[in-house]
N, C-alpha and C positions, 0 to 999 in steps of 0.2 A: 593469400598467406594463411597457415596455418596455425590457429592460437589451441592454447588451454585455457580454460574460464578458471579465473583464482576466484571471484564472484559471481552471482547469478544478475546477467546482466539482461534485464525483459526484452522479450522479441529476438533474445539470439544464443541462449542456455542456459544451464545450472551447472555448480559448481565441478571441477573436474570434466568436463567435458572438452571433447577436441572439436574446435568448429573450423569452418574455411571462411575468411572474411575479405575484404577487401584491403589491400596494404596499407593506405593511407588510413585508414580506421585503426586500423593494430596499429601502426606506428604514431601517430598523432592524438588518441584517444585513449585506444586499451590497454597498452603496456607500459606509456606513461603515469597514469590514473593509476596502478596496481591491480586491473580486475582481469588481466592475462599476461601471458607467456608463451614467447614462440615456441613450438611446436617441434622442435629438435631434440634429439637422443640427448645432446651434453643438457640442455635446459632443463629437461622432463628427469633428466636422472638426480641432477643437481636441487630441484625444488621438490621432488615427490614428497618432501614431509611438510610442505607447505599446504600443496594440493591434499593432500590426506585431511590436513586441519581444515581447511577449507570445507571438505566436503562432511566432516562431522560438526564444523557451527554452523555449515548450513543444514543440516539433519533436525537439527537443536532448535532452527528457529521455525521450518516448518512446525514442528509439535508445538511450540509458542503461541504459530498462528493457528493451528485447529484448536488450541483451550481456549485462545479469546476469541475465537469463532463464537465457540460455544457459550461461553460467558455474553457474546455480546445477543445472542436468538433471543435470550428475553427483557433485552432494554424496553424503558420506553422512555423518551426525553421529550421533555416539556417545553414547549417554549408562548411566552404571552407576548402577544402584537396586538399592535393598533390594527385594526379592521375597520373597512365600508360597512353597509348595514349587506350588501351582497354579499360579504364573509372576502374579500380580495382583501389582501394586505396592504400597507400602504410601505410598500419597501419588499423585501423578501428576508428566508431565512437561508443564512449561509453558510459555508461547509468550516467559515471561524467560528461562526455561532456553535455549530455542532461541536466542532473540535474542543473546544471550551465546555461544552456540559459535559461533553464524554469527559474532559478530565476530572471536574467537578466530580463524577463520579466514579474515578480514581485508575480511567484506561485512558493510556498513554498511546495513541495511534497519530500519527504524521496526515496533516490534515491533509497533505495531497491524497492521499489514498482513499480519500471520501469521497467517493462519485453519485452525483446529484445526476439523473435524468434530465430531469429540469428543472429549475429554477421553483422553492419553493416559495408560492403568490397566494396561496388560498388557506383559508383554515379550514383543519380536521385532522384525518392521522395519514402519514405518506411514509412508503418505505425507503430505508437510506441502504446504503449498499459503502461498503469500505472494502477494497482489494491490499489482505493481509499479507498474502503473500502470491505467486504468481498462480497457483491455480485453487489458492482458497479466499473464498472471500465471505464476508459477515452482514447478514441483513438485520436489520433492524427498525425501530418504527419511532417518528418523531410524530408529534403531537401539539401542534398548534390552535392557541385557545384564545381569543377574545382577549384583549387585558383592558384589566378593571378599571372603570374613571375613578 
């Protein structure tokens, strides 16, 4: 079946686009949920001022996501743990912890969008990585220090 994306839905397009999907997906998933519309003349003629919109808030928040891109290349975020005397942590630091200084310091990012490689276990500085939007994403550097007895 034939959809329009009213949203940008990851791993199958961006707004305004025509994709070909499988039916049970469009009917059970996509067209219920609001992030498409079959793909017919009356459909496509009857919503084009929808799709228009769509496709200029989605314009709107890429540019969102390249400022806080940029905004986010010179963080650095702190965080104090308990440590072995081998510098391992005794726990890890996690993508709420992060979510949480990020807001502390006043960016609002959806803590799913925070992808850890792996598990931070050790102190020093490690790069974090947040997928802002589907092909931009923000690196940045967390900083784990010893906390003081």
């Amino acid at each position: 079946m034939k959809v329009v994306l009213l949203e940008s839905v990851e791993g199958l397009g961006i707004v305004g686009q025509e994709v070909k999907v499988k039916d049970g997906y469009a009917r059970n998933y996509l067209i219920p949920t609001g992030k498409a519309l079959a793909a017919d003349d009356k459909t496509l003629h009857s919503f084009k001022d929808k799709i228009q919109a769509g496709i200029r808030a989605e314009a709107k928040n890429k540019e969102q996501a390249q400022r806080l891109s940029a905004e986010l290349a010179g963080i650095t975020l702190r965080f104090a743990m308990k440590a072995g005397e081998d510098g391992k942590l005794f726990g890890s630091v996690t993508t709420t912890q992060i979510h949480d200084a990020l807001k502390d310091q006043g960016f609002e990012i959806d803590k799913k969008k925070i992808v850890l490689s792996e598990p931070i276990r050790h102190l020093g500085t490690h790069e974090i990585v947040a997928r802002l939007y589907p092909e931009i994403t923000a690196t940045f550097k967390a900083e784990v220090v010893p906390e003081e007895a």
